[in-house]
C-alpha positions as CSV (number, residue, x, y, z in Angstrom):
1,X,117.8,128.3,122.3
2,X,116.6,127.5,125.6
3,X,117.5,124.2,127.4
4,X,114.9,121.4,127.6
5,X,112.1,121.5,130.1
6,X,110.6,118.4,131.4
7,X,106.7,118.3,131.8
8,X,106.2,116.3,135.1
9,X,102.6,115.3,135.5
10,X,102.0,112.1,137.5
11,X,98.4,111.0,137.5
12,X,96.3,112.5,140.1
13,X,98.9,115.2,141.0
14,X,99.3,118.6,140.5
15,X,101.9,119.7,137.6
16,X,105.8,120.1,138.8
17,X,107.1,122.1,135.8
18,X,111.0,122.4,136.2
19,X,112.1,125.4,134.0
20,X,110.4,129.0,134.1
21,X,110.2,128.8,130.4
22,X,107.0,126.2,131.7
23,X,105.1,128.5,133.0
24,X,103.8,129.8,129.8
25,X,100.5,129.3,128.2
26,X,101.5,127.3,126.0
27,X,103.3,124.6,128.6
28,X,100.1,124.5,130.3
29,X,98.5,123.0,127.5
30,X,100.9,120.5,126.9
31,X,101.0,119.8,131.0
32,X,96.8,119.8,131.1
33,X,96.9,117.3,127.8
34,X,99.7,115.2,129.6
35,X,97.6,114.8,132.5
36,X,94.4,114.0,130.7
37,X,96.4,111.3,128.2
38,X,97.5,110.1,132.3
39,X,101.8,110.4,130.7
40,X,104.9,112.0,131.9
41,X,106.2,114.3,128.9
42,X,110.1,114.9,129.2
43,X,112.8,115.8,126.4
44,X,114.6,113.0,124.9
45,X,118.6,113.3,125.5
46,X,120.4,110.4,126.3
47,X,121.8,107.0,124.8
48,X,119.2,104.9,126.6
49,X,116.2,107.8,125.2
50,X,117.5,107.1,121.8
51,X,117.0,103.3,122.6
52,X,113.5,104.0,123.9
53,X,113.0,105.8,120.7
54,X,114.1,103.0,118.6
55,X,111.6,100.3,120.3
56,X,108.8,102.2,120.1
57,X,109.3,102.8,116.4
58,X,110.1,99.3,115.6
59,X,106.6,98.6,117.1
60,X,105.0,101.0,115.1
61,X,106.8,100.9,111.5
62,X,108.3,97.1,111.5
63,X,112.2,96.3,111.7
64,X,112.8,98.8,108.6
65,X,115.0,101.7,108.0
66,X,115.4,102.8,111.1
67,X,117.1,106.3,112.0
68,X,120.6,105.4,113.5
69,X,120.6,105.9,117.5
70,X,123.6,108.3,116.7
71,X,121.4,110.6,114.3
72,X,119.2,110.6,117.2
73,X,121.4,111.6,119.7
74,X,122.6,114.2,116.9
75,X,119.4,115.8,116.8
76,X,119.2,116.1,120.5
77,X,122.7,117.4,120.4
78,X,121.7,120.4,117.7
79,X,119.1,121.7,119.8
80,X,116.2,119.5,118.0
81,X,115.6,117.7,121.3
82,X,112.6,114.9,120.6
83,X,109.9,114.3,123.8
84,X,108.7,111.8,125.1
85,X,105.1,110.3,126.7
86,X,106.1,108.1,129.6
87,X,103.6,105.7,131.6
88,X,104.6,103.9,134.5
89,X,108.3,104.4,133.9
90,X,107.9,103.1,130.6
91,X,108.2,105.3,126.9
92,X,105.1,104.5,125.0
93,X,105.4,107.7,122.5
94,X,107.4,110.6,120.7
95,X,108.1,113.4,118.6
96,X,110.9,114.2,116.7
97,X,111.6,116.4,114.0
98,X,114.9,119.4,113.4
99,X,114.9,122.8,112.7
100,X,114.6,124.1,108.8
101,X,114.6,126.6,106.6
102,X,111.5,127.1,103.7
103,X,112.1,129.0,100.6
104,X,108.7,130.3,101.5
105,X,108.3,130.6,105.1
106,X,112.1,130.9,106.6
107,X,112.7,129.2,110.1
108,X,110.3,126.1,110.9
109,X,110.3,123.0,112.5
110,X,110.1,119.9,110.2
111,X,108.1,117.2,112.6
112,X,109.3,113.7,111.2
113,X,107.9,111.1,113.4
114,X,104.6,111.3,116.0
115,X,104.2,107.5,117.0
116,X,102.9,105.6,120.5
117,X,103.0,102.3,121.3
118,X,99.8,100.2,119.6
119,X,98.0,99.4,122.5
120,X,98.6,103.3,124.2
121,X,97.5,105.1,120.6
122,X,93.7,107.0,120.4
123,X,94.2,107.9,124.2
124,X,95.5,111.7,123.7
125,X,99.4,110.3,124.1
126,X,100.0,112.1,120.5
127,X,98.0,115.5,121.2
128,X,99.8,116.1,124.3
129,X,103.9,114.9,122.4
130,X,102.4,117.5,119.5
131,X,101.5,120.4,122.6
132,X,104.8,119.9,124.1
133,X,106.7,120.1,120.5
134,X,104.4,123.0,119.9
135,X,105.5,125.0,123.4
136,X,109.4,124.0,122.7
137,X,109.5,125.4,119.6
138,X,107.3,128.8,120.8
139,X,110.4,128.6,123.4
140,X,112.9,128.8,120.6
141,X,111.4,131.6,118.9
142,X,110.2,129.1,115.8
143,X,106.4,129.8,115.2
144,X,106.1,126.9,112.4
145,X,106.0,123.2,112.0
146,X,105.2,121.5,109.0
147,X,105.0,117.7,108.7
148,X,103.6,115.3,106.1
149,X,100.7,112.4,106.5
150,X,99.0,110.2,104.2
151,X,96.0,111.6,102.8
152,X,94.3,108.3,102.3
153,X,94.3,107.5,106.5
154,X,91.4,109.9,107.4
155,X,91.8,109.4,111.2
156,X,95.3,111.2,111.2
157,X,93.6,113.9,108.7
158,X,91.0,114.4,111.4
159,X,93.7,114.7,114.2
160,X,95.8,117.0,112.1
161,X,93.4,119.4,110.9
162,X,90.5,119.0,113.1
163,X,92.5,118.5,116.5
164,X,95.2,120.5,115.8
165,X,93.3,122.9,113.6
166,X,96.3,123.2,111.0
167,X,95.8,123.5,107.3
168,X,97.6,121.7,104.4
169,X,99.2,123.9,101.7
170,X,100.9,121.6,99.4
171,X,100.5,117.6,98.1
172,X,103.6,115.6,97.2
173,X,102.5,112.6,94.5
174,X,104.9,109.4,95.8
175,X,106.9,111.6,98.1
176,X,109.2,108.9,99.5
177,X,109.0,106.7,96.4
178,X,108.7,103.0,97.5
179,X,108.9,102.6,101.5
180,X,109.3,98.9,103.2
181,X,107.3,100.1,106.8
182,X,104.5,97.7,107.9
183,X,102.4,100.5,107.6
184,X,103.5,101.8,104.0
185,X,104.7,99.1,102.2
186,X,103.3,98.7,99.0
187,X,101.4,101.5,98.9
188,X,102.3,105.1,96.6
189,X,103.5,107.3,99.3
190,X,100.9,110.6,98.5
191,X,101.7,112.7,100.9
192,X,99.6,116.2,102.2
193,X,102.3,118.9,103.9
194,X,100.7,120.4,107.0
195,X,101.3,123.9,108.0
196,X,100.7,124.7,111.7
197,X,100.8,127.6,112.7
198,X,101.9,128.0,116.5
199,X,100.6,131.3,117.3
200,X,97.0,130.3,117.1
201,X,95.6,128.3,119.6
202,X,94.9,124.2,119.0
203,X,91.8,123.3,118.1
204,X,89.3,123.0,114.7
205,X,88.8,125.4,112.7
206,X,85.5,126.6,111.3
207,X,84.4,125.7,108.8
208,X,84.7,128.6,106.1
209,X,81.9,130.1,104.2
210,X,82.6,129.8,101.1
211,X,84.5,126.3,100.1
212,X,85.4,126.0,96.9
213,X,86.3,121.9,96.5
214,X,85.5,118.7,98.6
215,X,87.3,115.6,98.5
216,X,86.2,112.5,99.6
217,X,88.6,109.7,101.7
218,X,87.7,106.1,102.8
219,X,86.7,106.3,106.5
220,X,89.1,103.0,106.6
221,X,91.2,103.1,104.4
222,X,93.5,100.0,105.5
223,X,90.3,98.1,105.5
224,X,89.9,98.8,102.1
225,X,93.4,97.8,100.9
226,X,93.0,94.1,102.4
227,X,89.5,93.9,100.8
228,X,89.7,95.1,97.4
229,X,93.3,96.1,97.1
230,X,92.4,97.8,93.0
231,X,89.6,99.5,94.3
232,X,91.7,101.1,97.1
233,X,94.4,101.8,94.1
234,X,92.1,103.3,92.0
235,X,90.7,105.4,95.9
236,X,94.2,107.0,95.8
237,X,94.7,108.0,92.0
238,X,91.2,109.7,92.4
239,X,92.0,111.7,95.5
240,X,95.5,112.4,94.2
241,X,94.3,114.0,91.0
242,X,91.5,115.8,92.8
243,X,94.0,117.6,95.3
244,X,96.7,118.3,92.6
245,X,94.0,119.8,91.0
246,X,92.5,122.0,93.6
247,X,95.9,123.1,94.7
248,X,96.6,124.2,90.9
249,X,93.8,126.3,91.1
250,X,94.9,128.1,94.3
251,X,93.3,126.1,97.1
252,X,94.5,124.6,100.1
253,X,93.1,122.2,102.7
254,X,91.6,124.2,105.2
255,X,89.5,121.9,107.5
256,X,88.3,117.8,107.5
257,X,84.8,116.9,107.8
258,X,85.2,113.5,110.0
259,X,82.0,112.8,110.0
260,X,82.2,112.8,106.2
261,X,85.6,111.9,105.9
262,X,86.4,114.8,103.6
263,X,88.4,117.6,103.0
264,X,87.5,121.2,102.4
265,X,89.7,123.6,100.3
266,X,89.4,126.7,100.1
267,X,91.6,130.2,98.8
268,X,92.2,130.6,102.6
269,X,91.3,129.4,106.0
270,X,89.0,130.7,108.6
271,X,89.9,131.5,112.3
């Protein structure tokens, strides 16, 4: 594996990329997102980046479980180096996730944890962590990542599969079992598994011709659950049923209609 590359990209300056490996296509990407998101992207290595790591996720998932500093500093450590989104000297974001091995797709890159800072998130910070995780592992020779997101939260749907332009290939009923997050508490943990593929570019994919089911999310879901807590309960057994089905009959999630807030399964994607 390569050594990390930090993605130096101060607003209003041109990039300063300090490893050849940057100059790839792929780094570019990451460095043009960094610039537009207006964050400094480095890897995450040291005891006070592990700390950083650990604020930033208390502010986004609560005081909960939280992964030890020394797992973190482990990952680093084993070549699963997280990144960072820095602003004004300050972390507001990361990625972090370690290598893996599928019994269907070999070597990939499990992505754990994408979070920013509250008051920094809808601003690009994620797309440009996710680019620079994306060039790393294109670095490494890995040409996979795979992560998992609620299906009920159709905004991450949209930035997954519309953004990112991956697909979702499998759907885990109550994955975690019971989790204590802010966010999650209380709630079945669904979860969709993403595929993204790394050697096709970011960005939507079209829509195929032929779709063969539709399944329709809450544009707010959170809103729902304060409202009308049964309704949202009853929200999540419908769309979980729908997807296991689908995916029994040999779909997958190939694209999300945001407008609609749906998803679109089909045999296979498009381009």
């Amino acid at each position: 594996m390569r050594g990390p590359c930090g993605v130096l990209r101060p607003r209003g300056t041109a990039p300063q990329l300090d490893c050849p490996a940057m100059t790839s296509e792929a780094w570019d990407e990451a460095s043009a997102a960094a610039e537009t998101a207006h964050v400094r992207l480095r890897p995450l290595t040291s005891i006070q980046d592990a700390d950083a790591i650990l604020r930033v996720m208390i502010a986004t998932w609560g005081n909960h479980q939280l992964l030890p500093r020394e797992e973190i500093l482990a990952l680093a450590e084993s070549g699963n180096i997280p990144w960072g989104a820095e602003a004004e000297g300050e972390m507001i974001g990361y990625v972090l996730g370690w290598a893996g091995i599928d019994p269907e797709d070999g070597l990939h890159v499990h992505s754990h944890m994408l979070a920013a800072l509250p008051d920094r998130r809808h601003r690009g910070v994620g797309y440009a962590l996710k680019l620079a995780q994306r060039a790393a592992c294109l670095d490494q020779g890995i040409n996979l990542i795979r992560w998992t997101f609620d299906p009920m939260v159709s905004r991450n749907a949209w930035f997954n599969l519309g953004k990112l332009g991956a697909t979702a290939d499998r759907f885990r009923r109550d994955f975690y079992g019971a989790m204590v997050d802010s966010l999650n508490a209380g709630e079945r943990s669904d979860r969709l598994v993403v595929r993204w593929d790394l050697d096709r570019p970011p960005g939507p994919r079209a829509r195929p011709a032929v779709v063969r089911e539709e399944v329709a999310v809450p544009r707010e879901y959170d809103a729902l659950r304060a409202s009308d807590p049964g309704a949202a309960s009853a929200t999540r057994e419908r769309v979980a049923d729908a997807l296991e089905a689908s995916f029994a009959a040999g779909n997958i999630v190939v694209a999300f209609d945001g407008p609609e807030a749906t998803y679109c399964l089909a045999s296979e994607p498009s381009e």
